[in-house]
C-alpha positions, 0 to 999 in steps of 0.5 A: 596111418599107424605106420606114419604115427609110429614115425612121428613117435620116433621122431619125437624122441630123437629130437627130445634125446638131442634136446636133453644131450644139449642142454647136459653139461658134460663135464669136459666142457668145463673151464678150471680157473685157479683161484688161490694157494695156501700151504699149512704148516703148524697154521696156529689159526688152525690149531684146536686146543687140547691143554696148555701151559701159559705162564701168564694167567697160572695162579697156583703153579703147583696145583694148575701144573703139578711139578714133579721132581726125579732127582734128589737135587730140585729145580728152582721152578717158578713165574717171573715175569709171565714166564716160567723159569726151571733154574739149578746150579745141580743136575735136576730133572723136572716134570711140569705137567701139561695135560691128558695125553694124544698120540695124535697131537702137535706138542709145542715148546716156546723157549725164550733162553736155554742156558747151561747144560741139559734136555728140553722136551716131552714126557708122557707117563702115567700117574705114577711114572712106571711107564716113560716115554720122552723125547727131548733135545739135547742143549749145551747154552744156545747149540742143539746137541742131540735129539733123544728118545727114551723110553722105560717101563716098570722102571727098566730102559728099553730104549735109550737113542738118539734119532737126530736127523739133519746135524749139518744144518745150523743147531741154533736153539729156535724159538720153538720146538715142535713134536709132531706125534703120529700114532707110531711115529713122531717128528720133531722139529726146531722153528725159529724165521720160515720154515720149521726144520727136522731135526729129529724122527723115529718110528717108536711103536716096537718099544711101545705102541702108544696107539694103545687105548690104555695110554690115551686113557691113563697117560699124562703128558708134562714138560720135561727139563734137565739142567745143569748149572743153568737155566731154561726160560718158556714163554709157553707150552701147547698141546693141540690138533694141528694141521701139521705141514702138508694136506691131501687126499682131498674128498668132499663128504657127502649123504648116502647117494652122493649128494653134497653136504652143504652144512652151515653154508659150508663144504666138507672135507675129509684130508690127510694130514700129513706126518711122514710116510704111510702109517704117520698121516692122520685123518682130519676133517675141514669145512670151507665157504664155497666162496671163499677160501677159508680151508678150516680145520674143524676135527680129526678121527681116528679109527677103532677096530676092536682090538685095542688100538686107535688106528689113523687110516686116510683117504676116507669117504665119509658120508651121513646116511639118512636112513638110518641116521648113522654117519658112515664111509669107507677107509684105506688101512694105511695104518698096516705098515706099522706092523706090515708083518703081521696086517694086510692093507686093505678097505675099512667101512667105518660107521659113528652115531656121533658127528664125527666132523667136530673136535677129536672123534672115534669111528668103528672101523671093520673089514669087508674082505676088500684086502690088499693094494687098494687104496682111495675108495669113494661109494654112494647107494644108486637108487635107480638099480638098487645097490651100493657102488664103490670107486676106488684104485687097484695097484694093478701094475700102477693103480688102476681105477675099478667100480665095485658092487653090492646090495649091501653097503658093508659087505659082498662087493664084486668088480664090475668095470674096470680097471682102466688102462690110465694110472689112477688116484684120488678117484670119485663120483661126482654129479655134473648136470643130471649124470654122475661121472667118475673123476681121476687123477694120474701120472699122466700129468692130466685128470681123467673123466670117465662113464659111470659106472661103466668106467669108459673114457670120457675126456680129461679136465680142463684147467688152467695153471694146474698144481704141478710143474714138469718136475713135481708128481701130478698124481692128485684128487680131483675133487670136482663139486657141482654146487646148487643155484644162487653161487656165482659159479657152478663149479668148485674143485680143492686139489692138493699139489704132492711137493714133499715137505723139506728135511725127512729121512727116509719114505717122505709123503708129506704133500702138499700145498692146497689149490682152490679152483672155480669151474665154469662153462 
């Protein structure tokens, strides 16, 4: 009798384990539907406003725009017309001032005419103009003549250069000049009809690491115009985040475990706003309805380890941990090859009492001894065994997707799966159904799923129209989200495509355009 009742048993819990392995969803069952595609590029709906220079509503230019005079000779410099004039017969240099200062802001210039000869462009300085850095185009009437940096300190020029790029191109003056600053670098750019064009670049942190705290703190950011025998016409002047001209390292922010933070009915993301190479990407936040495709820019957070600088890491995670109400996360230090000679890449935990979601933010940042070619880091905390878990990608003859391990969240992580054999980006966590499994993108033109935490192989994704071609990178972030009861689909993925924006010189990691898809079973 007992025996019989021990086979019921068994029988019992074989056919309930197949019930609840039929009624799991397993996400290689799921069916990707492409929805839409946008690529920004200095998206001005996008923009968040840090100071301007509208001609059109100044009432007592020199007290709401100081204007200073460097020479002996001065500017004619007034509004007519809601348009600000800089006017000389005389070699003149003219500062006008625009605002504080951002090393990670767009700085824009809409010129109506440039007549004579002369510069048009950016300073930033401090009150007394001891330090100097400017950055401005050379014009001779309608043609771009040069593109220069220049920078001085306590009146010394330590560098005096041009950095122009791309002078085959037509060097018509455009409607706007655009500097795109990135910490340690910077590019400028001349936008009439389509597409922005470089026409000029550098990397200017040996001369002076505007990353330094002292200069988001002192500095002043003014128009800069030198003119002779002419004439400059503006329509206006804008300093503000952008979004600049590619996003990606797409990740969802989530709480402590990995749920999904759905705030003011919106999805949260982290991305990479896009600069130039790997120290010049800048961390943005964006929201979206889930519905929708209504991608908006809402912050951008830089990265504070205590020495000194504001660093622009990337491919963050960025979670809320509710236990202790703190906003917390993971970060790759990208910003090491701006002195590669003296810092290691490696993850960053990063932690704020501050939301950092909304406006310009600063989180701490620390190292936690997970040193070297790592990069894409996702973590969450497993109630089930008690420890914090993080995915992430180890250049292991290619990246390599590893699961890392801890009782703590900050410290003390030991592999424990992995690495896989296929090529990895983009890695991350995700719930489908009742099970968490790991998602990866690749070179293999296919995103991978895997086991967690084991890592095993679990299938690949299925998706129609992909965002890439037989040509283009595939290597993108999957970003595959489960989304509760009441939306007309179960499933939503924002991925990125890794097209390179036109016109760089040199290393180009200026991908790429967004790609919205709704999953279904």
């Amino acid at each position: 009798m007992k025996f019989i009742n021990l086979i019921i048993v068994v029988v019992v819990l074989i056919f309930t384990a197949q019930d609840e392995l039929q009624g799991q969803s397993l996400p290689n069952d799921i069916k990707f539907v492409r929805q839409g595609v946008k690529r920004m590029v200095f998206d001005e709906k996008q923009s968040i406003p840090l100071a301007s220079i509208q001609p059109a509503s100044i009432v007592g230019l020199e007290v709401m725009h100081p204007i200073t005079h460097y020479l002996d000779e001065h500017s004619n410099t007034h509004i007519n017309r809601d348009k600000l004039i800089v006017a000389s017969r005389q070699n003149t240099q003219t500062g006008i001032w625009l605002g504080g200062f951002n090393p990670f802001a767009t700085y824009t210039v809409d010129l109506d005419l440039c007549e004579g000869y002369g510069e048009v462009g950016f300073e930033f300085s401090d009150d007394k103009h001891q330090q100097q850095f400017f950055v401005t185009l050379q014009f001779q009437d309608s043609l771009i003549t040069d593109v220069k940096l220049r920078v001085s300190d306590e009146k010394k020029v330590i560098a005096d250069e041009s950095i122009s790029v791309n002078q085959e191109l037509e060097r018509n003056i455009q409607k706007k000049v655009v500097l795109q600053m990135l910490g340690s670098g910077f590019v400028l750019y001349s936008k009439g009809e389509g597409l922005p064009q470089v026409i000029g670049q550098s990397d200017f942190n040996k001369y002076m690491d505007l990353r330094e705290t002292k200069y988001i703190n002192s500095f002043h950011s003014s128009l800069f115009v030198d003119i002779t025998d002419g004439k400059v016409v503006i329509d206006n002047v804008d300093m503000s985040l952008t979004a600049g001209v590619g996003l990606a390292d797409i990740r969802a922010i989530t709480y402590e475990n990995g749920e999904l933070l759905l705030d003011e009915g919106r999805l949260w993301y982290t991305m990479s706003i896009r600069g130039r190479a790997l120290p010049h990407h800048i961390q943005g936040v964006f929201s979206m309805n889930p519905t929708l495709f209504d991608v908006k820019l809402e912050g951008v957070v830089v990265f504070d380890r205590e020495d000194g600088l504001l660093r622009n890491e990337i491919a963050s995670h960025i979670f809320y941990d509710r236990n202790v109400d703190l906003w917390r996360g993971i970060t790759t230090g990208f910003s090491a090859y701006a002195n590669i000679d003296k810092e290691k890449k490696q993850l960053l935990t990063i932690e704020s009492e501050k939301d950092p979601r909304f406006g310009f933010s600063i989180m701490k940042a620390q190292p936690f001894g997970v040193v070297g070619d790592i990069e894409d880091p996702h973590v969450l905390f497993d109630a089930e065994v008690n420890k914090w878990r993080i995915l992430t990608c180890i250049n292991q003859d290619g990246y390599k997707a590893i699961m890392m391990e801890s009782d703590y969240w900050n410290r003390d992580y030991k592999i424990i799966a992995g690495p896989v054999s296929q090529n990895s980006t983009g890695t991350s966590i995700q719930t489908i159904g009742n099970e968490r499994y790991c998602f990866s993108g690749s070179s293999e033109r296919d995103i991978f799923i895997y086991s967690y935490p084991d890592l095993k192989e679990a299938g690949t994704l299925k998706m129609d129209l992909p965002p890439w071609d037989d040509s283009s990178g595939t290597r993108v972030w999957p970003n595959v989200l489960q989304l509760p009861e009441g939306y007309p689909f179960k499933y939503v993925a924002l991925m990125m495509d890794r097209f390179n924006f036109p016109g760089m010189k040199g290393p180009n990691w200026t991908y790429g355009a967004l790609y919205l898809y709704h999953g279904y079973e």
